[in-house]
LUMLO-267850 format. One record per atom (N, C-alpha, C): residue in three letters; residue number from 0; x, y, z; atom name. Coordinates in nm, 4 decimals, always signed. Each point is the difference from the previous one (the first is absolute). Layout:
% residues N
ALA,NUM,X,Y,Z,CA
...
//
This chain:
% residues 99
UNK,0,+5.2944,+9.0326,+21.0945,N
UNK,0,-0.0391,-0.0244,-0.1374,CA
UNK,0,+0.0525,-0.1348,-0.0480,C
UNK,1,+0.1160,-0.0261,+0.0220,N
UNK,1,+0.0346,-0.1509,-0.0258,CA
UNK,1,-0.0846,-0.0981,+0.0524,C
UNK,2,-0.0785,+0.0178,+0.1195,N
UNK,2,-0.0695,-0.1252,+0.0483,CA
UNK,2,-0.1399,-0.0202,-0.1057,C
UNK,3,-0.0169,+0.1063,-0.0519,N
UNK,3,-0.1090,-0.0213,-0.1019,CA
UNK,3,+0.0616,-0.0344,-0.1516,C
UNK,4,+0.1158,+0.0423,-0.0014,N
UNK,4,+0.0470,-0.0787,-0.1587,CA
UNK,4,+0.0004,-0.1675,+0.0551,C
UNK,5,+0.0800,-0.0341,+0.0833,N
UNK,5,+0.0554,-0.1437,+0.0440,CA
UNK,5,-0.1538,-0.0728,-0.0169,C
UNK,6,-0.1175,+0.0509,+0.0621,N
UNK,6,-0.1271,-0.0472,+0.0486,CA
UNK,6,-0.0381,+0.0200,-0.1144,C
UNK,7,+0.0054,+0.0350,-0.1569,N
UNK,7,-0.0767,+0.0000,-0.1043,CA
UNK,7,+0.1034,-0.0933,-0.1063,C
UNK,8,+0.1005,-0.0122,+0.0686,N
UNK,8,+0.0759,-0.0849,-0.0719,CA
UNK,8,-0.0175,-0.1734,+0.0436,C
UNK,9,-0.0296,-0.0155,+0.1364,N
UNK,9,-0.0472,-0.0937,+0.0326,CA
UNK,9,-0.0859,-0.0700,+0.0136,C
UNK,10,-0.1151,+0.0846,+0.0353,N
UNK,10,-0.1398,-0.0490,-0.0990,CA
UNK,10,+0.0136,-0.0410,-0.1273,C
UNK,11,+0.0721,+0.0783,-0.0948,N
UNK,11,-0.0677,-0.0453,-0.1407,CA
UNK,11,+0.0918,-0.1439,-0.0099,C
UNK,12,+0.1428,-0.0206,+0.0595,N
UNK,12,+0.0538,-0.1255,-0.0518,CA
UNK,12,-0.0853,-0.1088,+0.1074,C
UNK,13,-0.0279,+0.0301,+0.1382,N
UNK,13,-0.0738,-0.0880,+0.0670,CA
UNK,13,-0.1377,-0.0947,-0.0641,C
UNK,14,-0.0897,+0.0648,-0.0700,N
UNK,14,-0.0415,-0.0402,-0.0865,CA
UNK,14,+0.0368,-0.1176,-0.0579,C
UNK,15,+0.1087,-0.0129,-0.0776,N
UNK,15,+0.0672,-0.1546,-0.0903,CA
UNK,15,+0.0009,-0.0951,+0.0973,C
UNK,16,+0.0797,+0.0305,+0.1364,N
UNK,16,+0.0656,-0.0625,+0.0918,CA
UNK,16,-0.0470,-0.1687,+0.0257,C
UNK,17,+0.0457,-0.0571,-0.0289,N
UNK,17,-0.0428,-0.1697,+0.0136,CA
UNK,17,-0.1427,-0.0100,-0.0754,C
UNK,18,+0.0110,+0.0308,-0.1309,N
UNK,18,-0.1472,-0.0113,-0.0854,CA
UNK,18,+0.1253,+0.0263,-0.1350,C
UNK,19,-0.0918,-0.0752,-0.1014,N
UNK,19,+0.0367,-0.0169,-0.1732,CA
UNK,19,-0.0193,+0.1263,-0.0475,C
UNK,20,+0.0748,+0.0055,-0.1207,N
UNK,20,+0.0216,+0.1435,-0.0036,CA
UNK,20,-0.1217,-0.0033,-0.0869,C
UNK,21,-0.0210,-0.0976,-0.0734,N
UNK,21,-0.0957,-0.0756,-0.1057,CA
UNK,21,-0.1408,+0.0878,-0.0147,C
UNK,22,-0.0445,+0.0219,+0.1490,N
UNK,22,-0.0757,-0.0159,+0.0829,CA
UNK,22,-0.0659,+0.1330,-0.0515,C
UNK,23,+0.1122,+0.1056,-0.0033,N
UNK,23,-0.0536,+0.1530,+0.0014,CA
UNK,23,+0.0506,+0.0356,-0.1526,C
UNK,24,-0.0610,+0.1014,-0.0295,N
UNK,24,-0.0192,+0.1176,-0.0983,CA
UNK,24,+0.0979,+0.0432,-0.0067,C
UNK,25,+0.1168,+0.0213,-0.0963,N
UNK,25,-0.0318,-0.0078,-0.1621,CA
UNK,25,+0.0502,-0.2072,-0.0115,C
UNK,26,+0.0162,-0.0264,+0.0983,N
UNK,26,+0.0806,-0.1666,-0.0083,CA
UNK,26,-0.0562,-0.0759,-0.0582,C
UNK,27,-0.1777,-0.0021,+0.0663,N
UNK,27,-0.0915,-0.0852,-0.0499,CA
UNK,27,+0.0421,-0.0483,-0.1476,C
UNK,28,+0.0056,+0.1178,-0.0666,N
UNK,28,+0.0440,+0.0320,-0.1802,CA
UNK,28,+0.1419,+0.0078,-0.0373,C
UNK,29,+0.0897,+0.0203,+0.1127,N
UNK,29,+0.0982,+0.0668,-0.0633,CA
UNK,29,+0.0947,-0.1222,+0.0205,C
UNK,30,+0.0843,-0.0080,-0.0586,N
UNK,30,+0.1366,-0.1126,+0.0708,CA
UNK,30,+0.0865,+0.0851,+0.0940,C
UNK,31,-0.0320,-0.0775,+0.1173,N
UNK,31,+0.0812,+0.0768,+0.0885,CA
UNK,31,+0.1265,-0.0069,+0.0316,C
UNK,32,+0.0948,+0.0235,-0.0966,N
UNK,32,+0.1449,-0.0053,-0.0116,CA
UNK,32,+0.0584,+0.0802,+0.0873,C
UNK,33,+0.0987,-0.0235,+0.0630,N
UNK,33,+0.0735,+0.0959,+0.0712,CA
UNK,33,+0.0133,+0.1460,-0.0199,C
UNK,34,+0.0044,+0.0230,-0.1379,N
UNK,34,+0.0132,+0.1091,-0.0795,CA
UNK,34,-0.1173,+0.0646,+0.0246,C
UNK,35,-0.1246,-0.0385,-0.0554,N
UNK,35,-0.1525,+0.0825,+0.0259,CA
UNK,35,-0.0337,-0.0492,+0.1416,C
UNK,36,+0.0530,-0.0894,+0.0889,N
UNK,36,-0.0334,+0.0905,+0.1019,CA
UNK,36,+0.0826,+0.1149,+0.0913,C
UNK,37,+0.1075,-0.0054,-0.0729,N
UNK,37,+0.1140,+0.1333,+0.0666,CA
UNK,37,-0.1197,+0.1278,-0.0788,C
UNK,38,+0.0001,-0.0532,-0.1087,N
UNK,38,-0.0322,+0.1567,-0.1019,CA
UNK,38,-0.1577,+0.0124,+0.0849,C
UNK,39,-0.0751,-0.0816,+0.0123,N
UNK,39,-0.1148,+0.0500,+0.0522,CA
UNK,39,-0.0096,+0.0143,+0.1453,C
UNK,40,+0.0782,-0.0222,+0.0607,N
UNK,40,+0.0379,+0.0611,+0.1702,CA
UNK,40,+0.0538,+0.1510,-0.0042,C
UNK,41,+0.1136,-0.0175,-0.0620,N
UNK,41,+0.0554,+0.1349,-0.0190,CA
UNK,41,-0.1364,+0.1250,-0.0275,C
UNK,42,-0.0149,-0.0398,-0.1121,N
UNK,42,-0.1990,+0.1032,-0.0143,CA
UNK,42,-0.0601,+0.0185,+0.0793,C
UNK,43,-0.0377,-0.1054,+0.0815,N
UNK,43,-0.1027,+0.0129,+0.1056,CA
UNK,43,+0.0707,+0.0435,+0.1090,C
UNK,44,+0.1528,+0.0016,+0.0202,N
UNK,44,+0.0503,+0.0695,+0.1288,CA
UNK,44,+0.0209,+0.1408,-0.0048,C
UNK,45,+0.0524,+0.0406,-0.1430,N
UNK,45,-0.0318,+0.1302,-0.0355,CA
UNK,45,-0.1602,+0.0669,-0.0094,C
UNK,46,-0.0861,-0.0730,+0.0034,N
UNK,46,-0.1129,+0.0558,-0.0353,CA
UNK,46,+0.0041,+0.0356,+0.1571,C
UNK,47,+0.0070,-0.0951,+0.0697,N
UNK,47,-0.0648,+0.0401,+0.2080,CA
UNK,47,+0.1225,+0.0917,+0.0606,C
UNK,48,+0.1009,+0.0435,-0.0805,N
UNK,48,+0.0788,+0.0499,+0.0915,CA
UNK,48,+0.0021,+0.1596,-0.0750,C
UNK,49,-0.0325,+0.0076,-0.1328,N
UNK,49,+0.0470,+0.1190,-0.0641,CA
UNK,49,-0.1173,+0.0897,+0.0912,C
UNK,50,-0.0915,+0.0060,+0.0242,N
UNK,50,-0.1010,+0.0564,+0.0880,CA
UNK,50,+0.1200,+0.1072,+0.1421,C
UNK,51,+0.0349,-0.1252,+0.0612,N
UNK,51,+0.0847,+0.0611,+0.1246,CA
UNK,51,+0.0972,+0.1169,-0.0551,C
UNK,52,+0.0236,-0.0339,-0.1457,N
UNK,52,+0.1159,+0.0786,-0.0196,CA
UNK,52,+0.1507,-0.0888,-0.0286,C
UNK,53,-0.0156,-0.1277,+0.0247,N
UNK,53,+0.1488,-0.1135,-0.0110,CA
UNK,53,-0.0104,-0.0316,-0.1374,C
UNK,54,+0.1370,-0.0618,-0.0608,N
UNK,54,-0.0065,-0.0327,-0.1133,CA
UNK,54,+0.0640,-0.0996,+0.0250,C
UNK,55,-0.0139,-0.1173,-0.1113,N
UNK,55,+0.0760,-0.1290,+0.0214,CA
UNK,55,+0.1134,+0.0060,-0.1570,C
UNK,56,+0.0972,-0.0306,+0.0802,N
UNK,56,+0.1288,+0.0211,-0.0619,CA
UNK,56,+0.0198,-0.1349,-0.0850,C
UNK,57,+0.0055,-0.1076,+0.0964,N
UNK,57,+0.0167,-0.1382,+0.0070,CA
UNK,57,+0.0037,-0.1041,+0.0478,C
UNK,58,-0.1085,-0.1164,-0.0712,N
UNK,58,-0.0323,-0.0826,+0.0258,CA
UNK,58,+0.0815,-0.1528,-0.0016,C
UNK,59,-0.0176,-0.0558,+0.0657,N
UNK,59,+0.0955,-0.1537,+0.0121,CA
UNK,59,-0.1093,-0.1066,+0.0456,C
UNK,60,-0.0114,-0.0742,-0.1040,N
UNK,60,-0.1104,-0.1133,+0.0390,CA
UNK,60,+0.0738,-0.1248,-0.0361,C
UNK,61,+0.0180,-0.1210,+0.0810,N
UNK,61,+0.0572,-0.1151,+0.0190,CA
UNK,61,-0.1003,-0.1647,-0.0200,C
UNK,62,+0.0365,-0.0652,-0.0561,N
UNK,62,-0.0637,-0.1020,-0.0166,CA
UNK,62,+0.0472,-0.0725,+0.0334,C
UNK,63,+0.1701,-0.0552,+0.0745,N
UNK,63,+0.0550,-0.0780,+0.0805,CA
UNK,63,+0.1446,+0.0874,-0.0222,C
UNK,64,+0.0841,-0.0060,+0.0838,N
UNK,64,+0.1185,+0.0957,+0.0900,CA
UNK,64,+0.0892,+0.0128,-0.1236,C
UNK,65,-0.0065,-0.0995,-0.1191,N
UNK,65,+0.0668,+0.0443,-0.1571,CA
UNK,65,-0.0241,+0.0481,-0.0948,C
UNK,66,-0.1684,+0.0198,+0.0402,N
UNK,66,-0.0322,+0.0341,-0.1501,CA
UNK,66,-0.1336,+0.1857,+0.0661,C
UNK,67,+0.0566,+0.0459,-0.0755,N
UNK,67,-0.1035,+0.1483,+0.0488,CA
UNK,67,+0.0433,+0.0829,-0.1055,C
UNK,68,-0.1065,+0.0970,-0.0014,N
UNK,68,-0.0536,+0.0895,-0.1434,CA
UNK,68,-0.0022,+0.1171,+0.1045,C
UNK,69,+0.0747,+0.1063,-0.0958,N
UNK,69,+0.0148,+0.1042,+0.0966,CA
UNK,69,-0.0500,+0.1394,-0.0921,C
UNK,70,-0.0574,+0.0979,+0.0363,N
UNK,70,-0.0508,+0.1310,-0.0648,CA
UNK,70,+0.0643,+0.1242,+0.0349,C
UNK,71,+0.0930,+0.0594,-0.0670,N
UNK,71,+0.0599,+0.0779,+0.0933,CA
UNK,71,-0.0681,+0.1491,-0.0903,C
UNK,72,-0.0530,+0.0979,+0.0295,N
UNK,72,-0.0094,+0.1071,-0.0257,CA
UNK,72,+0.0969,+0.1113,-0.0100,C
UNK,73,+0.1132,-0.0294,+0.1021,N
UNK,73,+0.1131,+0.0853,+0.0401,CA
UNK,73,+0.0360,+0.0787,-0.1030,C
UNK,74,+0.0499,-0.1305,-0.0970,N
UNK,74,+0.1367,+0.0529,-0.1087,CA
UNK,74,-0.0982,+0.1328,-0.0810,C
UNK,75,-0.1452,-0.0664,-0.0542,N
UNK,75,-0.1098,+0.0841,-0.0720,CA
UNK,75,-0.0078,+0.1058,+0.0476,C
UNK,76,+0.0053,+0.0141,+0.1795,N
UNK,76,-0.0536,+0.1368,+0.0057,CA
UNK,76,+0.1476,+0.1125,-0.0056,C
UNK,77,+0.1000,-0.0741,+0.0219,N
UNK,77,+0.1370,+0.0615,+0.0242,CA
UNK,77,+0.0333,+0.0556,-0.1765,C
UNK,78,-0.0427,-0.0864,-0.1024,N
UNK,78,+0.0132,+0.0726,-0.1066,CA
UNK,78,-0.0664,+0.0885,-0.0079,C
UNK,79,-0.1138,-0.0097,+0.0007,N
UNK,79,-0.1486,+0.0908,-0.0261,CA
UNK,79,+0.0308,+0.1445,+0.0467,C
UNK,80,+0.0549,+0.0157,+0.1678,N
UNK,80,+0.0721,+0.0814,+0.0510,CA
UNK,80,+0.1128,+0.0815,-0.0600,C
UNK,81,+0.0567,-0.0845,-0.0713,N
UNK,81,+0.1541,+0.0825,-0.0824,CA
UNK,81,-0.0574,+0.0327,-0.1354,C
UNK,82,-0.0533,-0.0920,-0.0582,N
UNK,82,-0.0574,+0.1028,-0.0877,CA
UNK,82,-0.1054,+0.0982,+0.0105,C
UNK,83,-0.0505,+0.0481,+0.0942,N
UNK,83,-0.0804,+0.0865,+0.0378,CA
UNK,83,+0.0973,+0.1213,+0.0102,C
UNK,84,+0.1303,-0.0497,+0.0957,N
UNK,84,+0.1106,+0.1015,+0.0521,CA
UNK,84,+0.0516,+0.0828,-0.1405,C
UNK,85,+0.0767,-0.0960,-0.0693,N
UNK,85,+0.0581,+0.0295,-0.1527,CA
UNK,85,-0.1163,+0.1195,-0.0445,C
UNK,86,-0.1341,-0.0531,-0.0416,N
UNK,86,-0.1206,+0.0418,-0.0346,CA
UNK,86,-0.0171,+0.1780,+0.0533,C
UNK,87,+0.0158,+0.0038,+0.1295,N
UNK,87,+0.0293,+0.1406,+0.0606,CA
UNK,87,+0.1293,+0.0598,-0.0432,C
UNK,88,+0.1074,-0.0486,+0.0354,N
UNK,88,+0.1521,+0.0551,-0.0476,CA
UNK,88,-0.0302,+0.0323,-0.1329,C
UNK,89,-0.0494,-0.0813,-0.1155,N
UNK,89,-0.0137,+0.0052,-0.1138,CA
UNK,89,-0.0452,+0.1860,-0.0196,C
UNK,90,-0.1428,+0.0431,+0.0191,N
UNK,90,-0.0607,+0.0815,+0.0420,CA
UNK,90,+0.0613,+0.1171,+0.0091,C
UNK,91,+0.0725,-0.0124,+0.1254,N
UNK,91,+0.0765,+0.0887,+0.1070,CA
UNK,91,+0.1033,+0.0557,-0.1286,C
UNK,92,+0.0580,-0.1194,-0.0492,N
UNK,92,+0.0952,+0.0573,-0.0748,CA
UNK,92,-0.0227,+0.0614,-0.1251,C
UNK,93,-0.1055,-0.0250,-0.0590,N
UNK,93,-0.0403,+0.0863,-0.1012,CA
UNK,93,-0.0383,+0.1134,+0.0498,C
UNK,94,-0.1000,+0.0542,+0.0813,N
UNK,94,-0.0116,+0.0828,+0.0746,CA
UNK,94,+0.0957,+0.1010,-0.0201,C
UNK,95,+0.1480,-0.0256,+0.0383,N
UNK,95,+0.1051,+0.0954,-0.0169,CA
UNK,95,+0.0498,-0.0273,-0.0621,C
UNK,96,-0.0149,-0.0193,-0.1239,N
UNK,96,+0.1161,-0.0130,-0.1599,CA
UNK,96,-0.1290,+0.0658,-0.0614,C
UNK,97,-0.1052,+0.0619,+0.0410,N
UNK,97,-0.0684,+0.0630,-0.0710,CA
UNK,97,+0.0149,+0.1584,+0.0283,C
UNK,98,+0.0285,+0.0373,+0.0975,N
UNK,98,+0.0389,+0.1122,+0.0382,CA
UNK,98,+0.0977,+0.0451,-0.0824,C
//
């Protein structure tokens, strides 16, 4: 299963590869800042991978070895998670103070 994430991950960046980013959709229009193109990679890598079942956590896109824009999902889903947890405990514990 990894050889088909790696192979859908490499196609879609192969694509840019020694060509303007200018060139393609949403760029033509969009300013292609480091930023929209992390934010619009990230989309489109989640869009080809959520299918398999993978999720992308986080992204790191570089424009020379000092300067890079990074997307991290982690911390979001690690809250999202605890308050979900709390959210149940919450529950649980009313549950039995109602008894």
């Amino acid at each position: 299963m990894f050889n088909e994430v790696e192979n859908r991950i490499e196609q879609f960046l192969g694509q840019y590869q020694n060509r303007y980013i200018n060139d393609f959709e949403p760029f033509d229009a969009m300013n292609p800042t480091l930023e929209n193109i992390t934010s619009y990679f990230l989309e489109q890598l989640e869009a080809l991978l959520e299918p398999l079942g993978w999720i992308v956590f986080h992204i790191e896109v570089s424009e020379t070895p000092t300067r890079s824009y990074v997307i991290s999902r982690v911390e979001n889903n690690i809250v999202n998670e605890l308050q979900q947890k709390n959210m149940v405990e919450d529950i649980i514990d009313s549950a039995f103070q109602e008894e």
